[in-house]
C-alpha positions in Angstrom: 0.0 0.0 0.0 1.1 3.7 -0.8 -0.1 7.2 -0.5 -2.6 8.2 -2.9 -0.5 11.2 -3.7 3.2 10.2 -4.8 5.8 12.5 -5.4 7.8 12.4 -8.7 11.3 13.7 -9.2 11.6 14.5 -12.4 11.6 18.3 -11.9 14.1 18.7 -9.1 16.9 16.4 -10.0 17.9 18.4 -12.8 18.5 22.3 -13.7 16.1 22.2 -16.1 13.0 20.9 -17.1 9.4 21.4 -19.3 7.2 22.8 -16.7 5.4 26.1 -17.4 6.7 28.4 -15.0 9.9 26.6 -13.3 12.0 29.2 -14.1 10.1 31.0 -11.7 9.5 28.9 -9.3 13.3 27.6 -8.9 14.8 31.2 -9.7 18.6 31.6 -10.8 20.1 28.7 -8.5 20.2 25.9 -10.7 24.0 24.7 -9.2 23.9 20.8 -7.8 24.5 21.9 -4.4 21.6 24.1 -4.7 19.2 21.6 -6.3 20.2 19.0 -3.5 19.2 21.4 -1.0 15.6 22.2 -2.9 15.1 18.6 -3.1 15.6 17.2 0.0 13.9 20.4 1.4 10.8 19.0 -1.1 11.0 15.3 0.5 11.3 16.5 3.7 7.8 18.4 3.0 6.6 15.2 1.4 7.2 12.7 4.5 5.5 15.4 6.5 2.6 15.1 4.7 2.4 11.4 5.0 3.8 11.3 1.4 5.9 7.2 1.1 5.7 6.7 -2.4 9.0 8.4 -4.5 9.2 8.5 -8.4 12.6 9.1 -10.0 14.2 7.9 -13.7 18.2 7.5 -14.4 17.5 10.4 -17.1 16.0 12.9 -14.4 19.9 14.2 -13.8 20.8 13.9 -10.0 17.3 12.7 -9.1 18.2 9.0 -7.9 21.6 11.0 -6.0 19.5 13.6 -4.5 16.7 10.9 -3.3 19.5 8.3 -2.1 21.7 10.3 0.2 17.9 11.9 1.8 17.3 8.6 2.8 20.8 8.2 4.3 20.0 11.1 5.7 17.1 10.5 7.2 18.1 6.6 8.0 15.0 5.4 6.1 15.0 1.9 4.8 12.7 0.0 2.8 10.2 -0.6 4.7 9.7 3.2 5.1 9.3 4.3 1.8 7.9 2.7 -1.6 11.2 4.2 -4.1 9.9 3.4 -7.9 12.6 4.3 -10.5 12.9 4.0 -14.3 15.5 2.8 -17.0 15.6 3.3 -20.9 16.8 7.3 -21.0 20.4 8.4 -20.2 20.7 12.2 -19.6 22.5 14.0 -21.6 22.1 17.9 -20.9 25.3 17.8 -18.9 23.7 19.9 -16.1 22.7 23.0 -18.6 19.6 24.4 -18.7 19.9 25.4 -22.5 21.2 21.7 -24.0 20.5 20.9 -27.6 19.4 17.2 -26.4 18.5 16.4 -22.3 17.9 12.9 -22.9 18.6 9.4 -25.5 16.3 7.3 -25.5 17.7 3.2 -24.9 15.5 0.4 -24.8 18.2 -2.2 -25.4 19.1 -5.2 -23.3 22.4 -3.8 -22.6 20.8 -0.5 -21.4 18.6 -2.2 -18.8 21.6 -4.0 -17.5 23.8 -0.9 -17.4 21.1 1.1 -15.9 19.8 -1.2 -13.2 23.5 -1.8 -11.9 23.7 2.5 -11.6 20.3 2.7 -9.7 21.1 -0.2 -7.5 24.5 1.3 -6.7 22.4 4.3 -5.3 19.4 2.8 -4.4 20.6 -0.6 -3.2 17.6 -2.5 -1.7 15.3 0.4 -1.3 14.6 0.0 -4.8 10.7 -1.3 -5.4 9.8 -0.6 -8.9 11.7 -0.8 -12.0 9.5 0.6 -14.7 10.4 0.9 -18.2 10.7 4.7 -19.0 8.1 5.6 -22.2 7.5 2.5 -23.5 5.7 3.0 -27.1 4.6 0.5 -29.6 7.1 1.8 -31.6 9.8 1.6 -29.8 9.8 -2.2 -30.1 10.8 -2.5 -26.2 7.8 -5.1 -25.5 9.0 -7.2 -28.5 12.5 -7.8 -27.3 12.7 -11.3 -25.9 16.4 -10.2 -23.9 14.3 -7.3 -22.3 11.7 -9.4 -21.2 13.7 -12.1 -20.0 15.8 -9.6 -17.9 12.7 -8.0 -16.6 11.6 -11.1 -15.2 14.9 -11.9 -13.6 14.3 -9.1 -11.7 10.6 -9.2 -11.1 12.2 -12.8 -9.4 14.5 -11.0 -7.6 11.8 -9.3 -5.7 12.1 -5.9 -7.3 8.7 -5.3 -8.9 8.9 -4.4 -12.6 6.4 -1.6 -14.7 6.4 0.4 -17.3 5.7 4.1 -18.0 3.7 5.2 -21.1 3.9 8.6 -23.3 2.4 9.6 -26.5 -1.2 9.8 -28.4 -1.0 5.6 -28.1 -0.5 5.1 -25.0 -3.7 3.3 -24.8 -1.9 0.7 -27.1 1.0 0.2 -25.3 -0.6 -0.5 -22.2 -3.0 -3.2 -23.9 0.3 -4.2 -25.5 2.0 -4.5 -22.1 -0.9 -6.5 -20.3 -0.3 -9.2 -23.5 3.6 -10.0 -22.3 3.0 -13.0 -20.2 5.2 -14.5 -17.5 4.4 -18.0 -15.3 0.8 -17.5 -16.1 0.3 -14.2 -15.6 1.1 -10.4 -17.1 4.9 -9.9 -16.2 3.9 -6.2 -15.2 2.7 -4.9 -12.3 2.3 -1.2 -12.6 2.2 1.1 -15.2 2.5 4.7 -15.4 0.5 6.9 -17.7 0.1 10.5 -18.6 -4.0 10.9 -17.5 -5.0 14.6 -17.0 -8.4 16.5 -17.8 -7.0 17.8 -21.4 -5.2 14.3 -22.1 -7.8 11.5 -21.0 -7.6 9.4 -23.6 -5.9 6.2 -22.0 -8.7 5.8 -19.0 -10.2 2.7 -20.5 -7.0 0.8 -20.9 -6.1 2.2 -17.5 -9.2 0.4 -16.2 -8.3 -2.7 -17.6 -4.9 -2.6 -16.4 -6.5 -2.1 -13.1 -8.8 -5.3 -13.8 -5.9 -7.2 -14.8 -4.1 -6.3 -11.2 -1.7 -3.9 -12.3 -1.3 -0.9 -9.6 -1.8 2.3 -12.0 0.3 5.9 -11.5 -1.1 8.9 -12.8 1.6 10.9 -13.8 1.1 14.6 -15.6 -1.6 15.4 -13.5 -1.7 19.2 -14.2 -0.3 18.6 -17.9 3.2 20.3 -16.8 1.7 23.7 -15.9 -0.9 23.9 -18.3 -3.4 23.0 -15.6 -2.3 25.9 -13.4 -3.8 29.3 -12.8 -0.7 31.6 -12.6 -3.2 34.7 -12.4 -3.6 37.5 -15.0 -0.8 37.3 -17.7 -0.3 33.3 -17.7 0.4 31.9 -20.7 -1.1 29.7 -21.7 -3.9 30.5 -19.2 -6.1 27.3 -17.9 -9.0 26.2 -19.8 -12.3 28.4 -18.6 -14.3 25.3 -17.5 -11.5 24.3 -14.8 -11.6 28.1 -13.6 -15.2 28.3 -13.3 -15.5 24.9 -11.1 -12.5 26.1 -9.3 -14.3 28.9 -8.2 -17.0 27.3 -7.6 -15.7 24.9 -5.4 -13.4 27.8 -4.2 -10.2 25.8 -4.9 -7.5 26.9 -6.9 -7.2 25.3 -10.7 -4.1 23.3 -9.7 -5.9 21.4 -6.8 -9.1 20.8 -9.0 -7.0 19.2 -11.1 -5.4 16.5 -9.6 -8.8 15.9 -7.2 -10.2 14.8 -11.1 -7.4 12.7 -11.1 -7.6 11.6 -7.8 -11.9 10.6 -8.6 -10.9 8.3 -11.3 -11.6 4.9 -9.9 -8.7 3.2 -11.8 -6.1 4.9 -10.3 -3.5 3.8 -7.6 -1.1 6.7 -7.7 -1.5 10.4 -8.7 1.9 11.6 -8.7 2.9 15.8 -7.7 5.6 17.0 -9.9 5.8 19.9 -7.4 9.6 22.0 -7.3 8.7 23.8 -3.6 6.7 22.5 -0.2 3.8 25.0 -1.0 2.8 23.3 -4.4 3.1 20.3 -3.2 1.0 20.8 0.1 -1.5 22.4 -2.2 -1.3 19.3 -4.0 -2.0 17.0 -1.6 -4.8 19.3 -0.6 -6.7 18.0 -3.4 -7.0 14.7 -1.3 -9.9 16.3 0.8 -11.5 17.8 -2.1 -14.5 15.8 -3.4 -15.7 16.6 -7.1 -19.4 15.6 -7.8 -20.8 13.9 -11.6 -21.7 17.3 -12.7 -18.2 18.7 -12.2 -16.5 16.1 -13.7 -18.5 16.5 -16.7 -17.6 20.1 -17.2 -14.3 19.6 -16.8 -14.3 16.7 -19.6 -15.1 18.7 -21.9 -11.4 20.3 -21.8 -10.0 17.6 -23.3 -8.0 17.5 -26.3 -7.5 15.4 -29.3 -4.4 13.4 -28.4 -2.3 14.6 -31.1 -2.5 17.8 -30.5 -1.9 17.2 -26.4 1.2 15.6 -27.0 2.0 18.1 -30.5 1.8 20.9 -27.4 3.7 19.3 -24.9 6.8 18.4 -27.6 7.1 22.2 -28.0 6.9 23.4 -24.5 10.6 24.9 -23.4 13.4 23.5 -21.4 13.6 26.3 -18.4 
C-alpha cells in the first residue's frame, strides 16, 4: 500500500525541465548543491505530509543521487518508503539548462543492465519498482525477448517491474504490455500513464490494467503547468471550464485538477511534480476535495485530441 499522492522527481533532479513556469519557481540557482538542498527540502515536505511513495528515472539528472543520500539522511530503509525508479533514458544535458538534447532514449538489453547496476548502486535494496521509461509501440521495447527475459529476472529477484507510457497511443502500449506474459500471468505490475483532464484518452485501458491487477500511476496530473492558474498574464492561461469549477468549489485550478485525477476509480497513484513544499501541500490538498458527476462533466469537456496534447507538450521549453 502507498499514498494516494506520490511525489515524482523528475523536476528537481535536474536544472532544467518542461514545466510552465519553473523558471520562476526555482529562480537563478540551478547549481547541484543548490538543487540538493531544494530537493531534500521537497522530501522533507513530502514525508510530512504522509507522502511514502518516490518516483525518479536515471534520465531525471541527480534525481536518484538527490533521493538516495535523503534517505541516508534520514536513516529510512525499505520498509519506510515505496522508491519506484525508471531505465531506458540516459541524460545528456550535462547539467545545462539550454542543452541541444536532455535525454537518449535506450531500450536495449544492454541499457537495462547498465542502468539497473547505476540505480542499484544508489538505491541498493530500497529499490521497489523498476519501470520501463516511455515504453511505445514503436519503440519495439515489448518485442525484445532479452528485455523481457531480464525483466523477469528481476521481477524474481523481488524488485517489482512496470512500465511508464507517453504519446497519443499510450492506450496501445498499455494493452500491449498486459499481453507480455510470464508464469501465467502479465509480467507487469504497474504502469505509469500520462492521464490529465486535457489528455484523457488512456482511462479505459487504465481500467483494464486495473482489472488485470496492475497498480496504475497517474503521472502529468496538471499537464506540466498547463493545468495551473498563474493569475492575470499566464500563458497559456487554464482552460475556462476548470476556472469556473474552481471557483466554484473555491479551490485553486491546480488542486481541482489533480482531485479529477484523484476521482478516477482506476487509479492507484496520482503523482505531484511539485519543485517547492507549498505546491506540493497544495497538491495534496486535493485529497480532501470531493468533485461531484456534474463537475467532472464540465471539466471533460477540456480535453483534447491526443495529437494535439502531445504536438503541445513536444514544443513546451526546457527552463
Amino acid at each position: 500500500m502507498v499514498s494516494e499522492i506520490g511525489l515524482g522527481l523528475a523536476a528537481i533532479g535536474r536544472p532544467g525541465y518542461i514545466t510552465l513556469g519553473r523558471d520562476r519557481d526555482l529562480g537563478l540557482e540551478r547549481g547541484e548543491e543548490g538543487m540538493r538542498r531544494r530537493a531534500h527540502a521537497l522530501l522533507d515536505a513530502a514525508r510530512a505530509l504522509g507522502i511514502v511513495y518516490f518516483d525518479a528515472a536515471r534520465s531525471y539528472g541527480r534525481a536518484e543521487e538527490f533521493l538516495a543520500s535523503w534517505l541516508d539522511k534520514r536513516g529510512l530503509g525499505r520498509d519506510d518508503v515505496v522508491v519506484g525508479s525508471k531505465w531506458g533514458y540516459r541524460y545528456t544535458a550535462g547539467w545545462q539548462v539550454g542543452a541541444e538534447v536532455n535525454e537518449i532514449k535506450d531500450h536495449s538489453a544492454a541499457s537495462f543492465r547498465r542502468q539497473i547496476g547505476e540505480t542499484t548502486a544508489l538505491l541498493g535494496d530500497r529499490l521497489r519498482l523498476y519501470q520501463i521509461h516511455s515504453a511505445t509501440l514503436e519503440s519495439g521495447v515489448l518485442d525484445d525477448a532479452a528485455v523481457i527475459a531480464a525483466l523477469g529476472s528481476l521481477r524474481d529477484s523481488g524488485v517489482a517491474v512496470g512500465l511508464s507510457v507517453s504519446g497519443p497511443r499510450q492506450a496501445g502500449t498499455v494493452r500491449k504490455a498486459l499481453a507480455v506474459r510470464r508464469n501465467g500471468g502479465c509480467l507487469f505490475q504497474t504502469v505509469q500513464a500520462t492521464w490529465n483532464l486535457l489528455e484523457p484518452s488512456v482511462a479505459r485501458a487504465l481500467e483494464e490494467a486495473r482489472d488485470a491487477g496492475l497498480g496504475v500511476i497517474v503521472k502529468e496530473a496538471l499537464a506540466n503547468g498547463r493545468l495551473v492558474d498563474r493569475g492575470e498574464g499566464s500563458e497559456p492561461a487554464a482552460p475556462r471550464p476548470l476556472l469556473q469549477v474552481a471557483a466554484r468549489l473555491g479551490a485553486t485550478a491546480d488542486v481541482v485538477a489533480i482531485a479529477a485525477a484523484l476521482a478516477q476509480p482506476w487509479r492507484s497513484v496520482v503523482l505531484s511534480g511539485a519543485v517547492t513544499p507549498a505546491q506540493l501541500a497544495a497538491n495534496v490538498s486535493a485529497s480532501a476535495l470531493r468533485l461531484t458527476p456534474g463537475d467532472l462533466a464540465e471539466l471533460g469537456t477540456v480535453a483534447e485530441p491526443p495529437e494535439r496534447y502531445w504536438a503541445t507538450r513536444a514544443a513546451l521549453p526546457w527552463s
